[in-house]
C-alpha positions in Angstrom: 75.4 107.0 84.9 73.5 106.8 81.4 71.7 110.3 82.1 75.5 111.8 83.4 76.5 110.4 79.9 73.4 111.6 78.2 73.7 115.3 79.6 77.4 115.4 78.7 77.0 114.1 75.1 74.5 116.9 74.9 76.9 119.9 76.6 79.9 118.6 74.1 77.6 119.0 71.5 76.2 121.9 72.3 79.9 123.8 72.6 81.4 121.5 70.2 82.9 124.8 68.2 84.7 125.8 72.0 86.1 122.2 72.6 89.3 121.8 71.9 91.2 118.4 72.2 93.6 118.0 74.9 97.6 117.6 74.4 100.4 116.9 76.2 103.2 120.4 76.1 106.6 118.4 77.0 108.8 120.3 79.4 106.0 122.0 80.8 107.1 122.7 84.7 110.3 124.4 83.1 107.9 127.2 81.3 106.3 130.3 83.0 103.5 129.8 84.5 100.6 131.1 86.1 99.6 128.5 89.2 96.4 128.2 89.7 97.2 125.4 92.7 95.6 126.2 96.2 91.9 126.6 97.5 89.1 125.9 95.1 85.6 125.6 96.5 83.8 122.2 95.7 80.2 120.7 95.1 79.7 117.1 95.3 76.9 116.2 93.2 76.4 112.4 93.6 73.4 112.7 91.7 74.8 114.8 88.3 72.9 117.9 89.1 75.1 120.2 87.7 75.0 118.5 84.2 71.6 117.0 83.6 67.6 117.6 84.6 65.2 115.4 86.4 64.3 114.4 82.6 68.0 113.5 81.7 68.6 116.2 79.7 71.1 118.7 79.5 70.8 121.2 83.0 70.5 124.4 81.3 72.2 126.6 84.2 74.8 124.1 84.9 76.8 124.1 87.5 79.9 125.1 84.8 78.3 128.8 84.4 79.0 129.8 88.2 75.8 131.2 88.4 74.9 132.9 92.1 71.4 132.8 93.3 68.9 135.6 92.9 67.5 137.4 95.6 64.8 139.4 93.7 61.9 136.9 92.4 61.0 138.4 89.4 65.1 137.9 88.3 64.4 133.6 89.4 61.4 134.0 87.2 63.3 134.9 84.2 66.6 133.6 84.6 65.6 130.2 86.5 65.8 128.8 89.7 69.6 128.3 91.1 70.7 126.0 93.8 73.5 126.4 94.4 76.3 128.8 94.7 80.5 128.4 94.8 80.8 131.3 96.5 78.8 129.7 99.6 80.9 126.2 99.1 83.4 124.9 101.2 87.7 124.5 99.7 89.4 122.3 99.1 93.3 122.2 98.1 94.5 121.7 94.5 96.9 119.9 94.1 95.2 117.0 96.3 93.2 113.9 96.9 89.7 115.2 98.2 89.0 112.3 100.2 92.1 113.2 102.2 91.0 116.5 103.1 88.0 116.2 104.8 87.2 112.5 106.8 83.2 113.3 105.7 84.7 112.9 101.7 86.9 109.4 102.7 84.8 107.2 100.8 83.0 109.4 98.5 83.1 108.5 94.7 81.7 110.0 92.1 80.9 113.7 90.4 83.2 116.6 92.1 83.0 120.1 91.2 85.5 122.4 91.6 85.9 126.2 91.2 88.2 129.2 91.1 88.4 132.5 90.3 92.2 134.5 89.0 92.7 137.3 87.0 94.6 137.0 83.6 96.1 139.5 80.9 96.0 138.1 77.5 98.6 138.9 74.8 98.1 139.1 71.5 100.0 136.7 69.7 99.7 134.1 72.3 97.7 131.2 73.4 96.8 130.0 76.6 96.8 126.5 78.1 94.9 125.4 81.1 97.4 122.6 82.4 96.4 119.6 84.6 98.9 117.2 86.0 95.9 114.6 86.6 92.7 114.7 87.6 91.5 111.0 88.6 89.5 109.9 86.6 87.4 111.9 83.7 87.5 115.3 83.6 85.6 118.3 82.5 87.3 121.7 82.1 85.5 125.1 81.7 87.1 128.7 81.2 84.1 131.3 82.3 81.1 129.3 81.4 83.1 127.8 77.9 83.9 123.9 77.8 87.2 123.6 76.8 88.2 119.9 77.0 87.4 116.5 78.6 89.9 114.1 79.8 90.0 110.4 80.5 92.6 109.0 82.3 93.4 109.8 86.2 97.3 109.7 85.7 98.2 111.1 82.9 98.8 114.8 82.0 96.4 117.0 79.5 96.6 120.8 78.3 93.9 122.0 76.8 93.8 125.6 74.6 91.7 127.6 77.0 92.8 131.0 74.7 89.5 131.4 73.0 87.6 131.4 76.7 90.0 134.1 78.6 89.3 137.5 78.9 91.6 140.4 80.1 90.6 141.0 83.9 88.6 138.1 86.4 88.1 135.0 84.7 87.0 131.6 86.7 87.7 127.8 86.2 84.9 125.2 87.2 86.2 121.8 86.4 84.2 118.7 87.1 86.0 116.0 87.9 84.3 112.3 88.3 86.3 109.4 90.1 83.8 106.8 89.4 85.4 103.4 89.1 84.0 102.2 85.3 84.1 98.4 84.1 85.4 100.0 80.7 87.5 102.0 82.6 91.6 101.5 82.7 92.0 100.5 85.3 88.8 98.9 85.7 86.2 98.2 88.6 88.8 96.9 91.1 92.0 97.7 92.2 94.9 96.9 95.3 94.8 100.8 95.5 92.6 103.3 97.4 91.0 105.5 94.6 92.0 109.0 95.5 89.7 111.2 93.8 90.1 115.0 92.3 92.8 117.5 90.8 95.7 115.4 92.6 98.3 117.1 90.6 98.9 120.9 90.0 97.1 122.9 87.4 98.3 126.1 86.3 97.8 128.5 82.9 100.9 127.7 80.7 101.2 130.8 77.7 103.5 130.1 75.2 103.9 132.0 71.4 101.1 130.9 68.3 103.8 129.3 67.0 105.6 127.5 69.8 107.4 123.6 70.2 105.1 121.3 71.7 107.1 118.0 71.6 110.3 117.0 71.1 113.4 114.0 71.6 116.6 114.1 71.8 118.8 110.6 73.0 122.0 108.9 72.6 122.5 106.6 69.6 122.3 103.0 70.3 124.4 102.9 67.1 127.4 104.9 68.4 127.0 105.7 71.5 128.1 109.3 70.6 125.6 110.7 68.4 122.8 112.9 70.2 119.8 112.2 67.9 116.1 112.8 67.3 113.7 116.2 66.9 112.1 119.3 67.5 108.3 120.1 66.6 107.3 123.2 66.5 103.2 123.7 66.4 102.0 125.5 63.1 105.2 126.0 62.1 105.0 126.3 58.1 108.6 124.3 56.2 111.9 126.1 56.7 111.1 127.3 60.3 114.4 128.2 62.0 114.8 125.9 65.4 118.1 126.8 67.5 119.7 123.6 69.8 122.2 124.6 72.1 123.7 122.5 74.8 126.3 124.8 76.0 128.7 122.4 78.4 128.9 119.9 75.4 129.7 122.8 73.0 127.0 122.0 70.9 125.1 124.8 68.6 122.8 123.8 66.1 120.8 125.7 63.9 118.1 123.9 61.6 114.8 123.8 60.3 111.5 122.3 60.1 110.0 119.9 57.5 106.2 120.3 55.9 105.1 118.4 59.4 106.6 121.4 62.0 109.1 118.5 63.1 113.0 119.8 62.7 115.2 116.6 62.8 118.0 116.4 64.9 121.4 114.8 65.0 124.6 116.1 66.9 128.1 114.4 67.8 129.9 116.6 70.2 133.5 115.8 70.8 133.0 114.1 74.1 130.1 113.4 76.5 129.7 112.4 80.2 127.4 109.6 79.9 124.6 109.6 82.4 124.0 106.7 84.9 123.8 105.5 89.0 126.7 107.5 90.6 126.8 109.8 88.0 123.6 110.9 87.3 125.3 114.2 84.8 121.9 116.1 83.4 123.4 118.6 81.1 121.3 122.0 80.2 119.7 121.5 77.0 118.3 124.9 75.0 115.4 125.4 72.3 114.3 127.7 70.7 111.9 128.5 67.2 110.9 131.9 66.7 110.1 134.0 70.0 109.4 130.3 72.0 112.2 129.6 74.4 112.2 127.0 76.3 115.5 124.9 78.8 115.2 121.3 80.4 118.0 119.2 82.0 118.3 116.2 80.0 120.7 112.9 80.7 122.4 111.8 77.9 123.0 107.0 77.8 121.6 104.2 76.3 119.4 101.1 77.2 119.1 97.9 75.7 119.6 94.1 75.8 121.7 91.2 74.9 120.6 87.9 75.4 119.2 87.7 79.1 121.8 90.8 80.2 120.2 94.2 79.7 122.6 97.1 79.1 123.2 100.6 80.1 125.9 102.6 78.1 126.9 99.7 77.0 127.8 97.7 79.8 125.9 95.0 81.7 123.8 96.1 84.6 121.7 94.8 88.1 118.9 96.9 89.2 118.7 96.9 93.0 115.2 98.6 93.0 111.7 98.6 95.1 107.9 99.2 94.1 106.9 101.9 95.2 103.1 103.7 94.8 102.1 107.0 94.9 101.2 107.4 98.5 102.3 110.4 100.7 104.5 109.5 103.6 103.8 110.9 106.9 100.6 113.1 105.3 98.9 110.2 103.1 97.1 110.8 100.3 98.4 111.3 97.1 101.9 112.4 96.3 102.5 115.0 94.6 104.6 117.5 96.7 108.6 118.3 96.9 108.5 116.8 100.1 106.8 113.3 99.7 109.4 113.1 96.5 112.2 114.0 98.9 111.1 111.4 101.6 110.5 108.7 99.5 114.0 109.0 97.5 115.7 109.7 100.8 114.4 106.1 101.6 115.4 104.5 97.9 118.9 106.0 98.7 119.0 104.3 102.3 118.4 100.8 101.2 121.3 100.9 98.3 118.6 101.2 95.2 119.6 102.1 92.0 116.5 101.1 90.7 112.3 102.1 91.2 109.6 100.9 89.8 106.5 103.1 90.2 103.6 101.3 90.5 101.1 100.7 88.9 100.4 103.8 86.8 102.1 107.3 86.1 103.5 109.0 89.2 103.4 113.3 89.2 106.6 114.1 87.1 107.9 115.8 90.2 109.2 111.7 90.7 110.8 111.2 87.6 112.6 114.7 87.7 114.1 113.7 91.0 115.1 110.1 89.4 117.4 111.7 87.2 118.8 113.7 89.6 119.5 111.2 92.0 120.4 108.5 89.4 117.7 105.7 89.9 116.7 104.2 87.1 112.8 104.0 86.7 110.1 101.3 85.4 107.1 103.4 84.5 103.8 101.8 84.2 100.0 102.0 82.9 97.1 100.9 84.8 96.3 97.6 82.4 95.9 96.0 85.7 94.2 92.9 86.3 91.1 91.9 84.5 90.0 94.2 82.1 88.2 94.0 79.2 90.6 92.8 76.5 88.1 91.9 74.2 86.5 95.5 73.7 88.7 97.6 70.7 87.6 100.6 72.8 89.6 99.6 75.8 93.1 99.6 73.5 92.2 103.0 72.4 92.3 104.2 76.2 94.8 102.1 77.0 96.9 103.7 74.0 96.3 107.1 75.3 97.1 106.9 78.7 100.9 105.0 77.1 101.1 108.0 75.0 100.7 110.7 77.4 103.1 109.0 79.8 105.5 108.4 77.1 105.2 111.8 75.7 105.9 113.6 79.4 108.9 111.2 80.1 110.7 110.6 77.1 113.8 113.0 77.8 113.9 111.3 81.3 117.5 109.7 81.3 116.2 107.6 84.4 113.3 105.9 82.7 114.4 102.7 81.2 111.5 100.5 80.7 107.4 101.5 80.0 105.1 98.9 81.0 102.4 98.1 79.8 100.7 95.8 82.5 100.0 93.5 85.6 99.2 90.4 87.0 96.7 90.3 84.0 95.0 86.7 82.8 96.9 84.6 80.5 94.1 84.3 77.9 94.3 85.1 73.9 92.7 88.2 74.1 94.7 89.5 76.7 97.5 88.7 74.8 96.6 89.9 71.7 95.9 93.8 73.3 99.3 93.6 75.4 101.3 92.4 72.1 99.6 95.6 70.5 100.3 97.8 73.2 104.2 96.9 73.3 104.2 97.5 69.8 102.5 100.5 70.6 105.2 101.5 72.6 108.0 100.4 70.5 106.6 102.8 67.7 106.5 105.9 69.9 109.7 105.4 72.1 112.4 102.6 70.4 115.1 104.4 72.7 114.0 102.4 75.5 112.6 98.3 76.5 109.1 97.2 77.3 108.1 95.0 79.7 105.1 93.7 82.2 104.5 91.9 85.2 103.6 88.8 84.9 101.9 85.8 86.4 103.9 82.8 87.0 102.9 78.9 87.1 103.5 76.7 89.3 104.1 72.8 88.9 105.4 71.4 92.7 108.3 73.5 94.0 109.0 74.6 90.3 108.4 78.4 88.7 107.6 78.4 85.2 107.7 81.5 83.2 106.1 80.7 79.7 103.3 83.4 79.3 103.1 84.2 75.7 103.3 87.7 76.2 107.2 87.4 77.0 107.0 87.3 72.9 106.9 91.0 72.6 108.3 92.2 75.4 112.2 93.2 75.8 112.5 92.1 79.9 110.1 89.7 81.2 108.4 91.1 85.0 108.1 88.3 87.4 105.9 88.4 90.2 105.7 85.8 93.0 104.4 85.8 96.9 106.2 82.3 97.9 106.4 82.6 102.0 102.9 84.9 102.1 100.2 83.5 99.9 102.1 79.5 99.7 104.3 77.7 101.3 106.3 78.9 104.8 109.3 81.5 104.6 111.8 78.3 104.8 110.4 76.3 102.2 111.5 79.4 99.7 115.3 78.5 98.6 113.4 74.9 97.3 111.8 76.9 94.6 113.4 76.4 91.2 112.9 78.4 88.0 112.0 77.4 84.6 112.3 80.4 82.4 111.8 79.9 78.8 112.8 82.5 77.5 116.3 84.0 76.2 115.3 86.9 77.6 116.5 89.7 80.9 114.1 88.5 84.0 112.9 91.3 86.5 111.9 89.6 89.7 109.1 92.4 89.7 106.9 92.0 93.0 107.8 89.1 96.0 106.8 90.2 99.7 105.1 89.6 102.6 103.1 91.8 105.1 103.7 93.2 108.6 102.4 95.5 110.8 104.8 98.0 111.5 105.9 97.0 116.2 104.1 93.9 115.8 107.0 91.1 116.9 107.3 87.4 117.2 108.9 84.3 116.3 109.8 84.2 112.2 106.7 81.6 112.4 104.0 84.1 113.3 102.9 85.9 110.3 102.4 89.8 110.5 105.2 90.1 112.4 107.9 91.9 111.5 110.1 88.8 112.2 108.1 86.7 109.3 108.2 89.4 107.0 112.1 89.5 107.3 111.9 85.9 107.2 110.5 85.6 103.7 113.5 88.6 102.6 115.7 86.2 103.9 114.9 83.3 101.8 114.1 85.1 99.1 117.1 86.5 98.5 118.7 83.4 98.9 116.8 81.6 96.1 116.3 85.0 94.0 120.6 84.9 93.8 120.4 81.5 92.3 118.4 82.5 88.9 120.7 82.8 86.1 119.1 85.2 83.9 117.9 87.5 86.8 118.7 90.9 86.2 116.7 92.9 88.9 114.2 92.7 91.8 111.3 95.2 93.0 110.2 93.8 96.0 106.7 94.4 97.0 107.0 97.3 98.6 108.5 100.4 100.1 105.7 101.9 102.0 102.5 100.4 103.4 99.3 102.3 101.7 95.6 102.2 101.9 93.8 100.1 100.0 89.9 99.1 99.9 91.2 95.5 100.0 92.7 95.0 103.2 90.2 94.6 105.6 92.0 92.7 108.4 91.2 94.3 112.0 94.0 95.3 114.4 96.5 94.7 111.3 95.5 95.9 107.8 93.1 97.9 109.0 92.6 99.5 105.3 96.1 99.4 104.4 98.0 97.2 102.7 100.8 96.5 104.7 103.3 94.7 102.8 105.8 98.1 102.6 109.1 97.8 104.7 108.4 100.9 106.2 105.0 102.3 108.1 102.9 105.2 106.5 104.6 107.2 109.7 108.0 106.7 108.6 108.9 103.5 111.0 110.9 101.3 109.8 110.5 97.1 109.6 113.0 94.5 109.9 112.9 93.4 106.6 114.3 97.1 105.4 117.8 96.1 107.1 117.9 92.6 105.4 117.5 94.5 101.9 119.6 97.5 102.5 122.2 94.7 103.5 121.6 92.6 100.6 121.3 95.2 98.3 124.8 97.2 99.7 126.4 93.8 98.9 124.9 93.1 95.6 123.9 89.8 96.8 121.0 89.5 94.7 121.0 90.1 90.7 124.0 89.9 88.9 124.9 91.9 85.7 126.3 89.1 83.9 
């Protein structure tokens, strides 16, 4: 690892005049693009060949030139040995998980190269992005031989200006992409996940104007409730730039300009407004323009926020009937990332009477979030602070920062996303508590349209929940998560369990579950069975209803999904089976008791 680090300190060095810094373009699956999604051939290189010599230093044909291999000797002699060839490489499908692909990849982590060839036209007065939904978990990008961008983070999305490296005619992309689990890493060494490696989201060339908006906000007032509110930046833009707003079914038509910063501020009351929400779930087309950039989404217009222990929407007290779910493809496996999983998986939220998701336990494609505000299912949206990591190293909060910023930045004209959070299940310890408290605040800078919130770890004292961590102190909603019937106590010992909450705050019952194997039946007493999983739903909901200030519950979770963890022969089997429906689609008994539950609103209460 120190010689993969050496050799890449030396390459970004070396083309430190190509490099550009990656962003995040907002809106980006509604511009034109060039997809560069299907078969890329692959090199695994375990041992960093492609970046570094046997000395450690910097490999001087790296595999990032897509060099072939000579036949003629004297051409090795003066040009150097090569070993290894693309064009001779097996494929691989972008978007996906690698390890999914090919059984012989399963378990393989670490360095993964990728390459592809496409023709392009440059324009002149243009510039070109190279756009990757995530690659997990650092990534190297090259246009024709020219690093463009690196990338840390295996969840977020990055674009990085590739317009300096494209030439008119054949042009490839080699992009190296490295999955290995780092202790400074976020998340760190360990997860409840399997660690899908690769491009698991699409990538595609994105050209836009030299002068084109990047970023930008628009949301309902808290204040009024009427006023559409916030701003357009337009890249490079000098003061005075024209920027055009239209939202044609509200009748709204703005023209303004930009300030000194390329940021145009915006606010807009139009006589009347269908407010978006569950059951009516209105997305009205929004238009913006600057200059020759053009650009539509479909944005929701509501509010969210709280009072006392009740959190509102519009207005008006709300429950949230939701689930966890985790990015793992139904019926396929591997990563999600397609129409289809999306379509499966909300087909299921819809089926047990949710109105409410949270997606666990880092950013999901933005194919999820789209279809969220569509259907009308309000989102928790969540960073991998997960567990243990190092909360004493200030380098940690700066990657932990980023990766909140780039999900915030992709999401923040998603009426459906209501809460970011910025952890889970993490130790209750003062340094962990200081980096949370400056990660909500963090949060409450870039987004203060919408609540933050974690999962937390609760204390016990006898048959008595306590919620004190200090964290709740900067959070909006306080996340709950407890396993009483699975990891203590039996499933009819649960409605005993009283809750000391000390805080005036909304409470999220955030993760509570047990596991089954999906056809495995027997009496409620026999645990993997499907009958002691719906057991523990049973009593759960029956002690859950009883909590005064709970708001909303995610059970843990929709879908079983592999995970490292789980060892258990004949049951687990490398999954985590906790979901309340198989990987296959099959469905357990404790789906019924929620969808029932839920449908009745027997749980949460609004007020």
């Amino acid at each position: 690892m120190k010689i993969l680090n050496l050799a890449l300190a030396a390459l970004i060095s070396a083309s430190a005049a190509a490099q550009s810094t990656p962003t995040v373009l907002v809106d980006v699956d509604h511009r034109t693009a060039q997809s560069l999604n299907g078969a890329w051939h692959y090199i695994l290189d375990p041992y960093s060949a492609g970046l570094s010599d046997f000395q450690g230093g910097i490999n001087k044909h790296g595999f990032f030139e897509n060099r072939e291999p000579e036949a003629n000797s004297n051409n090795t002699a003066n040009n150097g040995l090569i070993e290894y060839s693309f064009a001779r490489s097996p494929v691989v499908k972008v978007p996906g998980d690698w390890n999914t692909q090919n059984i012989a990849l399963l378990n393989y982590e670490g360095l993964f190269w990728y390459q592809r060839d496409f023709e392009f036209t440059p324009k002149a007065g243009e510039r070109t992005f190279i756009h990757i939904g995530a690659a997990n978990y650092r990534a190297r990008v090259f246009i024709n031989g020219q690093h463009i961008c690196d990338h840390e983070g295996g969840f977020t999305p990055f674009d990085c200006d590739a317009t300096a490296a494209l030439k008119p005619g054949k042009n490839f992309a080699v992009i190296a992409v490295d999955d290995t689990r780092l202790a400074d890493g976020i998340p760190t060494l360990k997860t409840d996940w399997y660690n899908y490696g690769g491009l698991t989201r699409d990538v595609s060339l994105v050209t836009v104007p030299n002068t084109f908006i990047d970023d930008y906000d628009l949301h309902l007032s808290r204040a009024d409730h009427k006023t559409i509110e916030g701003y357009v930046h337009v890249v490079d833009a000098p003061a005075d730039t024209k920027v055009h707003v239209s939202i044609p079914e509200a009748h709204v038509d703005l023209n303004t300009t930009t300030d000194a910063t390329g940021r145009a501020v915006i606010s807009i009351a139009p006589a009347s407004l269908d407010l978006w929400a569950p059951g009516n779930p209105k997305l009205y087309k929004v238009e913006l323009a600057s200059g020759s950039d053009k650009l539509t989404d479909e944005i929701g217009f509501r509010t969210i926020e709280v009072s006392g222990t009740h959190i509102l929407l519009n207005g008006k007290p709300i429950a949230l009937n939701g689930i966890n779910v985790h990015a793992e493809a139904p019926i396929r496996g591997g990563r999600a990332n397609t129409d289809a999983d999306v379509k499966t998986l909300f087909d299921w939220l819809q089926q047990l009477n949710c109105n409410f998701v949270r997606l666990a336990h880092y950013p999901h494609d933005e194919r999820m979030t789209r279809e969220a505000d569509r259907r009308g299912i309000l989102v928790w949206s969540e960073v991998p602070v997960y567990w243990a990591v190092h909360f004493d190293d200030p380098a940690l909060l700066v990657k932990a920062k980023q990766q909140l910023g780039e999900n915030i930045r992709r999401d923040h004209n998603k009426a459906s996303v209501i809460l970011w959070s910025i952890a889970n299940e993490t130790p209750n310890i003062p340094a962990r508590t200081a980096f949370l408290t400056k990660l909500a605040d963090y949060a409450h800078e870039l987004d203060s349209t919408r609540l933050v919130t974690a999962a937390l770890l609760v204390r016990g004292e006898g048959d008595t929940k306590i919620v004190d961590d200090p964290l709740g102190k900067a959070l909006d909603v306080l996340g709950t998560n407890e396993y009483a019937g699975w990891y203590e106590m039996s499933p009819e010992k649960i409605p005993n369990v009283k809750w000391d909450i000390r805080y005036d705050k909304p409470v999220i019952m955030s993760e509570f579950g047990g596991g089954a194997k999906a056809g495995l039946h027997g009496p409620e007493t026999q645990r993997w069975t499907e009958e002691f999983q719906a057991a523990i739903y049973r009593n759960q909901i029956t002690m859950l209803s009883k909590i005064p200030q709970l708001r909303g519950t995610t059970p843990w979770l929709l879908m079983d999904f592999r995970s490292p963890v789980r060892l258990l022969p004949g049951v687990q089997d490398g999954f985590n089976r906790k979901g309340l429906i198989a990987p296959n689609g099959q469905k357990k008994l404790a789906f019924s008791v929620l969808q029932k539950a839920y449908k009745e609103n027997a749980v949460a209460k609004p007020e």
